[in-house]
Backbone as CSV, one residue per row, in Angstrom:
resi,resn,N_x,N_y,N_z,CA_x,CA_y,CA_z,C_x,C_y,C_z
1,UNK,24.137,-9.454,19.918,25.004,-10.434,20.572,26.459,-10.155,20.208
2,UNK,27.488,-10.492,21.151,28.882,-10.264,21.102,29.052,-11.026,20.069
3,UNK,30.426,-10.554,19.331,30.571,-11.126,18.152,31.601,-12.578,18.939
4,UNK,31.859,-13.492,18.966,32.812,-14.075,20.147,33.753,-14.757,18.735
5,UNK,34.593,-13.855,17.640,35.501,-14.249,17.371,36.027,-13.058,17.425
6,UNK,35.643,-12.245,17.326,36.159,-10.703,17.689,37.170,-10.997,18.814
7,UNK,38.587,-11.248,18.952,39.776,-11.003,19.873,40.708,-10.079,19.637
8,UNK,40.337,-9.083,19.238,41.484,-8.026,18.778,41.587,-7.251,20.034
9,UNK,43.161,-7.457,20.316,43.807,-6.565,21.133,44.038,-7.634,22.263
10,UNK,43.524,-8.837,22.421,44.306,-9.909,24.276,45.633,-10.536,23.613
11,UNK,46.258,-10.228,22.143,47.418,-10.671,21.816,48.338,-9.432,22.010
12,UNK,47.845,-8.191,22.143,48.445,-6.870,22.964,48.611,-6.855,24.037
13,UNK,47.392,-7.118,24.932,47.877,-7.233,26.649,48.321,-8.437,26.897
14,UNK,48.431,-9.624,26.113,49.382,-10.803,26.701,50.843,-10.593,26.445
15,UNK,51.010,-9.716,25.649,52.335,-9.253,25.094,53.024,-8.118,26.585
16,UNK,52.319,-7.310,26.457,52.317,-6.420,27.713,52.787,-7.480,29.144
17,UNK,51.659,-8.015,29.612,51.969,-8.761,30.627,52.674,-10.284,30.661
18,UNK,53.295,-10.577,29.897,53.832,-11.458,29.619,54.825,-11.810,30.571
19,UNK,55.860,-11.013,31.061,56.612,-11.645,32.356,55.639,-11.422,33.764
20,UNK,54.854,-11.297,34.022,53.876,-11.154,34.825,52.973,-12.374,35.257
21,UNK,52.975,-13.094,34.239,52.023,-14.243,34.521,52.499,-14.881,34.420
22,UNK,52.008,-16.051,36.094,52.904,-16.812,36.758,52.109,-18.123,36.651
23,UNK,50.682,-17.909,36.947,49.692,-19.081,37.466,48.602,-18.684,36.298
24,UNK,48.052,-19.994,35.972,46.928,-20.321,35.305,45.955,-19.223,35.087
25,UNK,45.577,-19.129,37.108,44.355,-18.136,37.182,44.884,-16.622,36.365
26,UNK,46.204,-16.552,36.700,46.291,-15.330,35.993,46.036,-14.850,34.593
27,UNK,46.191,-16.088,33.963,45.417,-16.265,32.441,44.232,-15.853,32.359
28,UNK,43.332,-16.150,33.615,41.898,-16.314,32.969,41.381,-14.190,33.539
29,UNK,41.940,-13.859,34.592,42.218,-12.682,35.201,42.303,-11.535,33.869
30,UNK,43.131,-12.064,32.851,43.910,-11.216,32.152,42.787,-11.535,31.159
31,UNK,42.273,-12.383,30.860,41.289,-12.612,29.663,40.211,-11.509,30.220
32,UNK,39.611,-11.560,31.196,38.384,-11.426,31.740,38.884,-9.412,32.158
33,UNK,39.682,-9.140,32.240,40.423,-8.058,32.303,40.021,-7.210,30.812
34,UNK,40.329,-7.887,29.632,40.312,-7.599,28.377,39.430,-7.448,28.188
35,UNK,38.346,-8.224,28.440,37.332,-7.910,27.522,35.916,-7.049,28.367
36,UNK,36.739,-6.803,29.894,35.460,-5.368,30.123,36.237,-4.247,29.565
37,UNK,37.643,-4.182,29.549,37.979,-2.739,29.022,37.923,-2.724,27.185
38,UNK,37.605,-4.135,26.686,36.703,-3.895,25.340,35.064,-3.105,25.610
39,UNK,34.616,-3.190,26.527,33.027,-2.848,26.493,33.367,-1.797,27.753
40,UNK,33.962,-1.262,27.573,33.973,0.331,27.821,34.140,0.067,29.410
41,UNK,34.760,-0.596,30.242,35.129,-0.120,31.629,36.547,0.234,31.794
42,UNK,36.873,1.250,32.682,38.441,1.107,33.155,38.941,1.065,34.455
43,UNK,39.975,0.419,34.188,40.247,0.280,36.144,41.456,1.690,36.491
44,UNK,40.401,1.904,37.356,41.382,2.662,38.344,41.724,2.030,39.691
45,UNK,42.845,0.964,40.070,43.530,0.466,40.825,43.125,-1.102,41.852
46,UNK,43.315,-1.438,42.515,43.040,-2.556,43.346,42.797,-2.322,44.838
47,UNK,41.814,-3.344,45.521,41.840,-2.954,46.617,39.839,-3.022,46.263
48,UNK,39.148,-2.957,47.428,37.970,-2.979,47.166,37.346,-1.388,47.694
49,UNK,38.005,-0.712,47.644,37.692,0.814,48.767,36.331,1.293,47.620
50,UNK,35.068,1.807,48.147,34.037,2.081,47.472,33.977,3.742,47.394
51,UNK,34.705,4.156,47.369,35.452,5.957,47.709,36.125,5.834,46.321
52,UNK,35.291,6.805,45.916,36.275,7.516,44.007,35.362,8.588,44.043
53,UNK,35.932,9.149,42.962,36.012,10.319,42.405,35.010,10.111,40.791
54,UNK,33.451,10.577,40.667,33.062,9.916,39.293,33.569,10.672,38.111
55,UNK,34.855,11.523,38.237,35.453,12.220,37.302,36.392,11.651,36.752
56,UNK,36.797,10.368,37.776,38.028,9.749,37.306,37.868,9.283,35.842
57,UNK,38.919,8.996,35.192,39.321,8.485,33.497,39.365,7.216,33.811
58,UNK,40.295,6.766,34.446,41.008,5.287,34.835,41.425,5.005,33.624
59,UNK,41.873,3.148,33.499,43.111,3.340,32.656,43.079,2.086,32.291
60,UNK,43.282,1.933,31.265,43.210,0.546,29.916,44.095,-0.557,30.779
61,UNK,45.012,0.028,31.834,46.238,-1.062,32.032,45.875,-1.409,33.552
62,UNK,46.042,-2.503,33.776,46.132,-3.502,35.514,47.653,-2.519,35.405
63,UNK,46.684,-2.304,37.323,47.785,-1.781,38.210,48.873,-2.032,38.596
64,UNK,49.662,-2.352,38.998,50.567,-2.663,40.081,50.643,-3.941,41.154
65,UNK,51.033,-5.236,40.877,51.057,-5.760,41.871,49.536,-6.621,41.602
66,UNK,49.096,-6.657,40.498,47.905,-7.114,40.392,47.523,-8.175,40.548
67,UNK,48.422,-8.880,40.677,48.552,-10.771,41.088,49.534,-10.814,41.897
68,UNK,50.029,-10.163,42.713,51.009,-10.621,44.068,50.208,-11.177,45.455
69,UNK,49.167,-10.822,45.036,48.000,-11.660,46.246,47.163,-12.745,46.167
70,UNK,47.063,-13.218,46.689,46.076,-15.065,46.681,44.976,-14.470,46.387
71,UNK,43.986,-13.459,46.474,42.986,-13.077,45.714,43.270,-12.035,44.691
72,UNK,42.123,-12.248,44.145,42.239,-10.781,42.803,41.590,-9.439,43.263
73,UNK,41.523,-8.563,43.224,41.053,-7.580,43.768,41.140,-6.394,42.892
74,UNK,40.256,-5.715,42.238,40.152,-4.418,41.106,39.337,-3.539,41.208
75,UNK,39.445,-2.553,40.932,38.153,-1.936,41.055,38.020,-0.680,39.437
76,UNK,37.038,-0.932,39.058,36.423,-0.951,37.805,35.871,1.029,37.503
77,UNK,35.884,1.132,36.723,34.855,2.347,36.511,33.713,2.523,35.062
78,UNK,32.262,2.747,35.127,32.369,2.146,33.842,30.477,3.673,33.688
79,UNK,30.774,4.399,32.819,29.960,5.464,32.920,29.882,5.989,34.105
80,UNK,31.027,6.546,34.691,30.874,6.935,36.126,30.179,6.158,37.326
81,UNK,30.490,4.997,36.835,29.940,3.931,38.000,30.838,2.776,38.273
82,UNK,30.841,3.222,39.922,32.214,1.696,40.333,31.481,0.536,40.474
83,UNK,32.413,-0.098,40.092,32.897,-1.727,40.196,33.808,-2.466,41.311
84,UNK,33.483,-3.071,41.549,34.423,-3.788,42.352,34.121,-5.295,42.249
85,UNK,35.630,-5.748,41.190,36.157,-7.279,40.804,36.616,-7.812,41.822
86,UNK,36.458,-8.832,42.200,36.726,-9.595,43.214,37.294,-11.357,42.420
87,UNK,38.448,-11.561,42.304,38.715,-13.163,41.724,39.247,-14.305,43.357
88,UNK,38.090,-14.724,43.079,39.260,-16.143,44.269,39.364,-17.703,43.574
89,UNK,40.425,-18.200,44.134,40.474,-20.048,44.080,40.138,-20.361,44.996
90,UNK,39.053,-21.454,44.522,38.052,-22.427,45.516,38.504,-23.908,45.135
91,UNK,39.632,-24.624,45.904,39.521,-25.840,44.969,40.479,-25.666,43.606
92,UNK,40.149,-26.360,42.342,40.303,-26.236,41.540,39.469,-25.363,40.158
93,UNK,38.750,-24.588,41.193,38.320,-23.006,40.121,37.938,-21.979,40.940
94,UNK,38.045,-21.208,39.335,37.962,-19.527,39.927,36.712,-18.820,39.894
95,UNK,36.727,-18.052,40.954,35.356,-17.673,41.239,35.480,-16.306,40.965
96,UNK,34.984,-15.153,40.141,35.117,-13.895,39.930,33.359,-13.487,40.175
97,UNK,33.465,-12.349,41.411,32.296,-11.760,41.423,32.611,-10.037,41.083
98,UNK,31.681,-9.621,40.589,31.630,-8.094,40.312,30.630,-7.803,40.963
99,UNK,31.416,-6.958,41.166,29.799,-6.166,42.610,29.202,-4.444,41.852
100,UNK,28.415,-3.796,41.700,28.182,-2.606,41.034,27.940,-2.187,42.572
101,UNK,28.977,-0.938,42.936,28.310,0.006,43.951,26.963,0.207,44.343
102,UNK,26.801,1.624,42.884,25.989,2.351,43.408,23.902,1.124,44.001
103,UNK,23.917,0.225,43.090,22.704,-0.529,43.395,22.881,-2.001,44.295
104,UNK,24.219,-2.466,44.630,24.799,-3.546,45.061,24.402,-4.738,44.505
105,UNK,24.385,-4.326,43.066,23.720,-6.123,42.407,25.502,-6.498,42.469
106,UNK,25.377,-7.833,42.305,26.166,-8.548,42.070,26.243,-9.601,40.947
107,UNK,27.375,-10.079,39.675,27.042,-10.886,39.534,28.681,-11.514,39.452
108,UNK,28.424,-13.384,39.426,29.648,-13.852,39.311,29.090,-14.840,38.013
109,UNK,30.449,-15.529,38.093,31.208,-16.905,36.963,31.802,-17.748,37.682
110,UNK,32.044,-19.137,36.903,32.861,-19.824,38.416,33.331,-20.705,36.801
111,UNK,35.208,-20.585,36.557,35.597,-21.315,35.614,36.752,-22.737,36.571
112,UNK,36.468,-23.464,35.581,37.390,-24.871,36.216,38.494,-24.432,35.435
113,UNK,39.918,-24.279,36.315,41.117,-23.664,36.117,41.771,-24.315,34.575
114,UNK,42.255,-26.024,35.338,42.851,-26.656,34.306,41.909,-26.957,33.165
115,UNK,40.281,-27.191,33.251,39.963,-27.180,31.794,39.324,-26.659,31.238
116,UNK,39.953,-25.182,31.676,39.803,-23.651,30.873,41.194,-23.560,30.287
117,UNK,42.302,-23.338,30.993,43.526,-22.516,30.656,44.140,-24.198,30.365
118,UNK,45.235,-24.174,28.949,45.960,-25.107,28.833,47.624,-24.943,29.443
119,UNK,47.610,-23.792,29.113,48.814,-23.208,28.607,49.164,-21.873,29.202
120,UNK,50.143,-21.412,29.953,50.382,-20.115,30.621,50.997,-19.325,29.477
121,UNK,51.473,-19.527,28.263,52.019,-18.608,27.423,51.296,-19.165,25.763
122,UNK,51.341,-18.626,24.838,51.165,-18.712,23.393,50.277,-18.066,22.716
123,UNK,49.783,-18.221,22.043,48.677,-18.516,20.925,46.861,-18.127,21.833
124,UNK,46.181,-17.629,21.340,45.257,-17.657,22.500,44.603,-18.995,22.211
125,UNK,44.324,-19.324,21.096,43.868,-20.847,20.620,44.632,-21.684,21.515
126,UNK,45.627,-22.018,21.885,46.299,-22.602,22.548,46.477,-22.848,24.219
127,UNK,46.200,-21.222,24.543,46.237,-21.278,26.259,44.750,-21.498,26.353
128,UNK,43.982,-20.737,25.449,42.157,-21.214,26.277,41.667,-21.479,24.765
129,UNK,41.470,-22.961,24.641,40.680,-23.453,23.768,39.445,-23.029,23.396
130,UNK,38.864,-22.759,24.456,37.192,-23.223,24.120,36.839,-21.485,24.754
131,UNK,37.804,-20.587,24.064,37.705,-18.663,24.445,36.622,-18.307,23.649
132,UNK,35.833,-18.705,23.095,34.438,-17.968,22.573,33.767,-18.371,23.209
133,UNK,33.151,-19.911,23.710,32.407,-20.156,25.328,32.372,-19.283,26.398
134,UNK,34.426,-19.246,26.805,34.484,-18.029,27.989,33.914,-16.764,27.719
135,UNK,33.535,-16.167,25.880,33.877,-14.683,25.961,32.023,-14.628,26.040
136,UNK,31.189,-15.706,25.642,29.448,-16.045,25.986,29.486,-16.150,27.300
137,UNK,30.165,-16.674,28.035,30.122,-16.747,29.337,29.980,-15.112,30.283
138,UNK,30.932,-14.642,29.540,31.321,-13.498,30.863,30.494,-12.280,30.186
139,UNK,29.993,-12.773,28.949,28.618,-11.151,28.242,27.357,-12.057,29.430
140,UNK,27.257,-12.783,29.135,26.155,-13.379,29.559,25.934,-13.162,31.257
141,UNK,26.629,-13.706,31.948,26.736,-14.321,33.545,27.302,-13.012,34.253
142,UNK,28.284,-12.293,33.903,29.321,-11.293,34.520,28.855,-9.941,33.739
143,UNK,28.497,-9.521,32.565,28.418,-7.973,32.421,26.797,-8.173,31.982
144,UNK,25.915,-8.389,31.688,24.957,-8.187,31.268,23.774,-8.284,32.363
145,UNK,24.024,-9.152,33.383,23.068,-8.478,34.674,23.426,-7.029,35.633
146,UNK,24.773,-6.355,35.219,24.631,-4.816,35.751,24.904,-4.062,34.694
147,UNK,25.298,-4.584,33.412,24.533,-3.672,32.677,23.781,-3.719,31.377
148,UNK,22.640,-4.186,31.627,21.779,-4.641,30.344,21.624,-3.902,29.396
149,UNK,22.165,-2.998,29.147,21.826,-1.883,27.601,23.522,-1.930,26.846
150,UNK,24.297,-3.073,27.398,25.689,-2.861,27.345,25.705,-3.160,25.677
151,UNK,24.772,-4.706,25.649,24.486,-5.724,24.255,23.823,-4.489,22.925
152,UNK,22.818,-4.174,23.701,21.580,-3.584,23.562,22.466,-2.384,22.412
153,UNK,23.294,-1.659,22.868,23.624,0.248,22.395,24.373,-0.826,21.709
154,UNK,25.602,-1.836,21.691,26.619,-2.271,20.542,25.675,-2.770,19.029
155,UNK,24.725,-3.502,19.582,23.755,-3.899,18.590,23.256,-2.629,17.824
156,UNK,22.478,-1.754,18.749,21.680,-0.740,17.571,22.596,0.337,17.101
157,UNK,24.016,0.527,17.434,24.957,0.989,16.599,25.242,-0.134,15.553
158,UNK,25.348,-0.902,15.669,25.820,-1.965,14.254,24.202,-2.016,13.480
159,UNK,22.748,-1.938,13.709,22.043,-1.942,13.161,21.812,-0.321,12.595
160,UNK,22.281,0.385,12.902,22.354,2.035,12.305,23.035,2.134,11.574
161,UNK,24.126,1.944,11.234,24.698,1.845,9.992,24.630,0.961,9.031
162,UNK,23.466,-0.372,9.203,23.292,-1.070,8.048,21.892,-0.572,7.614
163,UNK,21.345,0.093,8.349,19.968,0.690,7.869,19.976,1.856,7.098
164,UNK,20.925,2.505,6.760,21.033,3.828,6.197,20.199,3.511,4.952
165,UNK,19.630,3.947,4.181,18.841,4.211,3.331,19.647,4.364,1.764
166,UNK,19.727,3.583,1.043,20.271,2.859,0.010,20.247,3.795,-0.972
167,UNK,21.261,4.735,-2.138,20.533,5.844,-2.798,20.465,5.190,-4.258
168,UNK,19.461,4.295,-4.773,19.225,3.745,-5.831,18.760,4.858,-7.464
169,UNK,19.654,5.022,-8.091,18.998,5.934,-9.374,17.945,5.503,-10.020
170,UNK,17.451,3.899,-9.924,16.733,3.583,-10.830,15.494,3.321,-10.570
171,UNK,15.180,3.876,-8.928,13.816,3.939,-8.010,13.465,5.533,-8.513
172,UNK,12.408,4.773,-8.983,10.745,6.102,-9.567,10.799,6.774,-7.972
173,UNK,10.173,7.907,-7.247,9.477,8.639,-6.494,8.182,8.413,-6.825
174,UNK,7.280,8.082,-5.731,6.019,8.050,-6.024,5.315,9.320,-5.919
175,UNK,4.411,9.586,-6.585,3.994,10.910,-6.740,2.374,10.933,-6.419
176,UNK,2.621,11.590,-5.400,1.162,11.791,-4.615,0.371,12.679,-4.823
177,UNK,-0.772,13.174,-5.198,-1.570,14.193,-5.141,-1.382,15.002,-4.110
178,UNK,-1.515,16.764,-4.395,-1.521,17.206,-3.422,-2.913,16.813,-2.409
179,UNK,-2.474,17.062,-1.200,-3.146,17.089,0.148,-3.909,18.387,0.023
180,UNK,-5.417,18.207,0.214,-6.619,19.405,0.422,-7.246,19.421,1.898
181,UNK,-6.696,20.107,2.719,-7.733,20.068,3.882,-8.909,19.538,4.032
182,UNK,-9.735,18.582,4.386,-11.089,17.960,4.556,-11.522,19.149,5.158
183,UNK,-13.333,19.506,4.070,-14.140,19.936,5.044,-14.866,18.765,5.350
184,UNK,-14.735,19.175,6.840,-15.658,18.002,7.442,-17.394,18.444,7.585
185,UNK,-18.187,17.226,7.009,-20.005,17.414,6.603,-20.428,16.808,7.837
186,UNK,-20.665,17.397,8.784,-21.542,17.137,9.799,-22.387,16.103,9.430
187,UNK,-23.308,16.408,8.172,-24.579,15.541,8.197,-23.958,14.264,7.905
188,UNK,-22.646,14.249,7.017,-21.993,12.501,6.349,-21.547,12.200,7.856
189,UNK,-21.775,12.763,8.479,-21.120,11.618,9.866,-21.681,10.677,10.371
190,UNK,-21.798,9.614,10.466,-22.618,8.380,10.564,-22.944,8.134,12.167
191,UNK,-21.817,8.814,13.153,-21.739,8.860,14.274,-22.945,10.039,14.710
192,UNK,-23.158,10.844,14.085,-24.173,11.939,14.171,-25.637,11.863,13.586
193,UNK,-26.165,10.733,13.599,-27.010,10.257,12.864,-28.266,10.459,14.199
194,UNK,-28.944,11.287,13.668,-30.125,11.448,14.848,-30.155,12.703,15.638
195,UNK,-28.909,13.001,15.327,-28.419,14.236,16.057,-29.018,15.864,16.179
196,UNK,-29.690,16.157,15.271,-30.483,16.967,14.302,-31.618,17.050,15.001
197,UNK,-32.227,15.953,15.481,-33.492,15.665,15.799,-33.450,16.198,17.841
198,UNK,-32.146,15.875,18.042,-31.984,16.987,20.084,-31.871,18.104,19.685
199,UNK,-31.441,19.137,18.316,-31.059,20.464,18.742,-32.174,21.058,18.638
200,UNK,-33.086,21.794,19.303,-34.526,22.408,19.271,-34.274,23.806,18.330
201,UNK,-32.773,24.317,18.112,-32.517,25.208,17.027,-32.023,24.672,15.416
202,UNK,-32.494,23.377,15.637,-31.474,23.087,14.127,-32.681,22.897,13.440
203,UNK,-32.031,23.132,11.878,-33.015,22.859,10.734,-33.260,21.667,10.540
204,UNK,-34.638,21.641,9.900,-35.486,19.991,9.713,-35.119,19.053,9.239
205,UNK,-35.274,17.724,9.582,-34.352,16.875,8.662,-35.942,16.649,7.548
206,UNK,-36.271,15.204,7.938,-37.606,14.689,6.993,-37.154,13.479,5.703
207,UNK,-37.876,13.710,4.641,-37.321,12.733,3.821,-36.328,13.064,2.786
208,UNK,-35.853,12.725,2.428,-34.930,13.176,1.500,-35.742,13.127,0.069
209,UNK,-36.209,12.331,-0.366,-37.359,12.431,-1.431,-38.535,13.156,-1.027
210,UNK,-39.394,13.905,-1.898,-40.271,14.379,-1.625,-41.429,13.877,-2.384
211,UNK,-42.454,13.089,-1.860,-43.045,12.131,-2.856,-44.827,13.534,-3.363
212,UNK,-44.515,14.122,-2.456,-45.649,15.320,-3.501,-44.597,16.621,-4.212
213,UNK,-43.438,16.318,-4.424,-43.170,17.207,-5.155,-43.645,17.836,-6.871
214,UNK,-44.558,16.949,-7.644,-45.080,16.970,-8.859,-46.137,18.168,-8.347
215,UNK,-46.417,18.266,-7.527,-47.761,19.169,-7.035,-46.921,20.798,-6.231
216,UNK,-45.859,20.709,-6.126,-45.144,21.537,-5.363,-44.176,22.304,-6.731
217,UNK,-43.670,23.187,-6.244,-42.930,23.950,-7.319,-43.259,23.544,-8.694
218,UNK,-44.023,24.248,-9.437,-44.303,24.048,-10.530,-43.566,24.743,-11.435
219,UNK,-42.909,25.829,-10.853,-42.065,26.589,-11.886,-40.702,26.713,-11.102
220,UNK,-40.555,26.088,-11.112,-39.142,25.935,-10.132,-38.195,25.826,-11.553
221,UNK,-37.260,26.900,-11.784,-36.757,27.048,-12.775,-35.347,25.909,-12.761
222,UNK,-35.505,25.557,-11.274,-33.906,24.560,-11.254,-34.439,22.653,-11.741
223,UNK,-35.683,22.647,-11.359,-36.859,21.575,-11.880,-37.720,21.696,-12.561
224,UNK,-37.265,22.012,-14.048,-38.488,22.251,-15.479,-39.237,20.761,-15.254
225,UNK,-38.925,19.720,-14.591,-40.119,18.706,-15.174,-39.652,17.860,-16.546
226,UNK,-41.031,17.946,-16.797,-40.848,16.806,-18.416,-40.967,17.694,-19.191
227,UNK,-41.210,18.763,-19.420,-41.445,19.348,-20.328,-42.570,19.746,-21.016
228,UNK,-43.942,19.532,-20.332,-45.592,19.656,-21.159,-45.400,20.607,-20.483
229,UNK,-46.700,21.540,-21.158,-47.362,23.070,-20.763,-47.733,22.643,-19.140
230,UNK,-47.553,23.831,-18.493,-48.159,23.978,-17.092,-46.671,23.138,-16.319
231,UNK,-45.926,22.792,-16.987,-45.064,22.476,-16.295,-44.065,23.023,-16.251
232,UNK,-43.660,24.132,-17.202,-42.777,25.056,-17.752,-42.789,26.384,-17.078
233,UNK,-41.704,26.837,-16.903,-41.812,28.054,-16.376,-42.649,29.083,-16.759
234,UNK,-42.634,30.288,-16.632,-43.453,31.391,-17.415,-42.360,32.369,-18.407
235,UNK,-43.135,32.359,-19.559,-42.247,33.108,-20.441,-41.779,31.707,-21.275
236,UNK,-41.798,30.289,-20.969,-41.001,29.231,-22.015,-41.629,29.236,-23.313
237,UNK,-43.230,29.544,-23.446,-43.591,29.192,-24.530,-44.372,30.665,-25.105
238,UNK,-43.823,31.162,-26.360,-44.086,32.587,-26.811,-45.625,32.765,-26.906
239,UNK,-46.506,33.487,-26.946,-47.716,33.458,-27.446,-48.098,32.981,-28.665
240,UNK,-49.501,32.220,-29.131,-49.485,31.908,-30.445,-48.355,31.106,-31.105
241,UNK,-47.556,30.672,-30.116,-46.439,29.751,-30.744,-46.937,28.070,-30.762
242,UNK,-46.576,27.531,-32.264,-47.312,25.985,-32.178,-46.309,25.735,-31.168
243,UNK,-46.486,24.701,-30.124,-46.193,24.210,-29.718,-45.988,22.465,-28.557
244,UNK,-46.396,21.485,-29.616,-46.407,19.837,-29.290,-45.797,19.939,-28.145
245,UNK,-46.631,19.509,-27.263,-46.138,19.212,-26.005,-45.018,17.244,-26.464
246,UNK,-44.312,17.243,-25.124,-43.595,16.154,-25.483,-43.209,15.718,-24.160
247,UNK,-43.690,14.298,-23.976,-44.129,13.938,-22.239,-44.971,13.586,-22.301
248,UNK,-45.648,12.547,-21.203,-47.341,12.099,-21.104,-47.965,13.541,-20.753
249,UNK,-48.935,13.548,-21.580,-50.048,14.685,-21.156,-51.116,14.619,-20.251
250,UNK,-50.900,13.753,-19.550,-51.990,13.379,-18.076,-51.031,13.427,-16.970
251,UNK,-50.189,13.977,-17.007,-49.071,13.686,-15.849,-49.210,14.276,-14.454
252,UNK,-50.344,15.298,-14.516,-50.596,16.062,-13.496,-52.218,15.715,-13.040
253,UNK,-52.677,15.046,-14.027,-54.271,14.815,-13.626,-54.367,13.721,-12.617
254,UNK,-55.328,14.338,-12.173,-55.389,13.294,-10.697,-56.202,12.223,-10.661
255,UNK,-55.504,10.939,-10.388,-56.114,9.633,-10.768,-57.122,9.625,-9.982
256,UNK,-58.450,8.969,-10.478,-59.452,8.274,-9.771,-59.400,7.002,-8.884
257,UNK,-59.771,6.970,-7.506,-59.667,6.635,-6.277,-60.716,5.095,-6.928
258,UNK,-60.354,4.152,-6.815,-61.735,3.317,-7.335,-60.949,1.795,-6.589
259,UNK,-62.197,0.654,-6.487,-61.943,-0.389,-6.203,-61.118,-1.158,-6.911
260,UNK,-60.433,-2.372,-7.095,-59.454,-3.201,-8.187,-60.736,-3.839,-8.720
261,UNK,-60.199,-4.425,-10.156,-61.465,-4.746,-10.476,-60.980,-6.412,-10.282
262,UNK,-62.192,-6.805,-10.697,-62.044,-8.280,-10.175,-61.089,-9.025,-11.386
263,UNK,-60.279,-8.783,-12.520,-59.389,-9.383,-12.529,-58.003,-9.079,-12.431
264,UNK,-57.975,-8.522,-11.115,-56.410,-8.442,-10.356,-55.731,-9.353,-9.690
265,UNK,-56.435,-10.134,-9.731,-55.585,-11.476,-9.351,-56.222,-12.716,-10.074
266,UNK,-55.080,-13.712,-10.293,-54.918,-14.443,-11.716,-56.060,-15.249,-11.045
267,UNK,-56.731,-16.292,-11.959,-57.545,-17.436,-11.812,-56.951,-18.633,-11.082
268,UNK,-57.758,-19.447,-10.694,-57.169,-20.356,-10.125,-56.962,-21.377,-10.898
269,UNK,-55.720,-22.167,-10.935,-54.931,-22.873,-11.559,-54.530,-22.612,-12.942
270,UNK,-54.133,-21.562,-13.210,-53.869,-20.554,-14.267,-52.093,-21.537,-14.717
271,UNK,-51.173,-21.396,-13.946,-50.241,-22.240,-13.759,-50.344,-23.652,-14.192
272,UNK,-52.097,-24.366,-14.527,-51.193,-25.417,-14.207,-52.089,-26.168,-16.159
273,UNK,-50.768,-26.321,-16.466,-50.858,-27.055,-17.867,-51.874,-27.733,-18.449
274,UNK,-52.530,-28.858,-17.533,-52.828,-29.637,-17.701,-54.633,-29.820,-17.387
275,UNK,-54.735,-28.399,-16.887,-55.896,-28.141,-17.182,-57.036,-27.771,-18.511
């Protein structure tokens, strides 16, 4: 948002045009003058002709003759794009429309003469009281419907230089582990779960436990077991060497298949005390 105490420089062009202004409206002309060539437009001359040149510079200063006519009439340049200001009196106020060429938007303002302008000469506090209203007025109503990025670029230049990055001595660096490329595990993919089971070339899945493995690799030198004879590799135990096995020694014998006997399940009212 416009800063609207920001007036630096309409105590320069009131100085400038000072024998020039005759009538009220010309006050408000000269305000409204100021503050597009604050936000980057310039006029190159009067007259409404829609014929320029987008090379033109144009020029900080009102033309010639710029109030010798019952209307206002300017024409603007502003990123290689014309303008055409238009001021009239309706009554007792002024009506300023800006027209943008190249898309024909238009927008206007409509100020009440006498209780805008007090005063044709002084102080700007003095000729327009209530000039931070007018200067919300004319961002708002007059430049910001043809050109909406006008607010927009002043703002994120004033937010770019308060964002610069602060150089504090007494901030640690955090210190990150280096970064290792992920190998990515097909099988940990949770999304791939089943997947194994469509490829008619892929290897078997099954259980991950193997519940007859006690009967399977018996000398599997990477799975010694518990440690009793017959469970040991070949070559673990020397010939003629004493050697105490250490582990249950039935660990491989194969249990007998038999009925439960009848006290596998408790008596009835076993639970209860008071029997």
């Amino acid at each position: 948002m416009v800063d609207a105490s920001n007036v630096f420089g309409f105590e320069l062009v009131q100085e400038i045009y000072s024998n020039q202004i005759a009538r009220k409206e010309d006050v408000l002309i000269l305000f409204v003058h100021w503050y597009l060539i604050k936000h980057g437009f310039r006029c190159i001359g009067i007259g409404d002709s829609k014929a320029f040149e987008p090379t033109e510079k144009g020029s900080q200063l009102l033309p010639e003759e710029w109030n010798t006519r019952p209307n206002y009439t300017l024409r603007y340049i502003n990123d290689s794009k014309l303008f055409i200001f238009h001021g009239v009196k309706s009554d007792e106020d002024l009506l300023i429309n800006l027209l943008r060429v190249d898309n024909q938007n238009v927008s206007s303002v409509q100020f009440p003469i006498n209780q805008t302008v007090n005063e044709v000469r002084g102080a700007l506090e003095a000729v327009i009281p209530s000039y931070q209203n007018i200067i919300n007025i004319i961002q708002k109503d007059l430049v910001e419907p043809l050109l909406p990025s006008n607010t927009t670029e002043n703002s994120t230049q004033t937010r770019s230089v308060n964002d610069q990055p602060r150089d504090d001595p007494l901030r640690v660096e955090s210190r990150r582990p280096p970064s290792y490329p992920r190998i990515w595990d097909l099988d940990a993919d949770t999304s791939r779960v089943g997947a194994a089971d469509l490829n008619p070339l892929g290897r078997g899945g099954g259980m991950i436990f193997d519940p007859f493995f006690s009967q399977r690799n018996r000398v599997d030198p990477t799975r010694p077991g518990l440690g009793v004879p017959g469970r040991l590799p070949s070559g673990a135990v020397p010939p003629f060497a004493r050697f105490d096995p250490f582990g249950p020694p039935d660990i491989d014998r194969p249990r007998p298949r038999h009925h439960p006997d009848s006290d596998h399940l408790p008596p009835p009212g076993y639970d209860d005390m008071f029997m």
